[in-house]
C-alpha positions, 0 to 999 in steps of 0.5 A, spaced: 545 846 332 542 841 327 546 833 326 548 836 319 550 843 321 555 839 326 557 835 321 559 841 316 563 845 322 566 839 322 568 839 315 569 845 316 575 844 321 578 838 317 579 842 311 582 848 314 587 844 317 588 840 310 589 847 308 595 848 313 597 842 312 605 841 309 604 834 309 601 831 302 599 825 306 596 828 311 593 834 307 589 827 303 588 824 309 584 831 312 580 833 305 578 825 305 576 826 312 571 833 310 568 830 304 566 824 309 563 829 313 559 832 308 557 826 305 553 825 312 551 831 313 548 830 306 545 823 309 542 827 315 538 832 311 535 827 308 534 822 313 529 829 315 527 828 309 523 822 310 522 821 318 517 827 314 514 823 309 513 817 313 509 821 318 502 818 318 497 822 315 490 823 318 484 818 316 480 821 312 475 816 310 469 819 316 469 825 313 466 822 308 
């Protein structure tokens, strides 16, 4: 399992428990805590995004 997709069972979690939640406080408090999740799940993807662009690239100046 990928650090997103960890991220997004957890979020998952957090909003299935604000799902059973009776408490307002606690429901908000839950629904805060999955969009969190999500947002790092987001930044996981594309932090993978750019380790793959900033891979270097082969020299090509000898094939000249």
């Amino acid at each position: 399992m990928t650090p997103a997709e960890t991220c997004r069972m957890y979020a998952t979690i957090a909003a299935d428990m604000a799902g059973e939640a009776t408490d307002t406080g606690r429901r908000v408090s839950l629904l805060e805590m999955a969009q969190a999740w999500r947002t790092l799940a987001d930044k996981e993807d594309g932090s993978h995004v750019a380790q793959q662009q900033q891979q270097p690239q082969p020299d090509n100046e000898n094939e000249k």
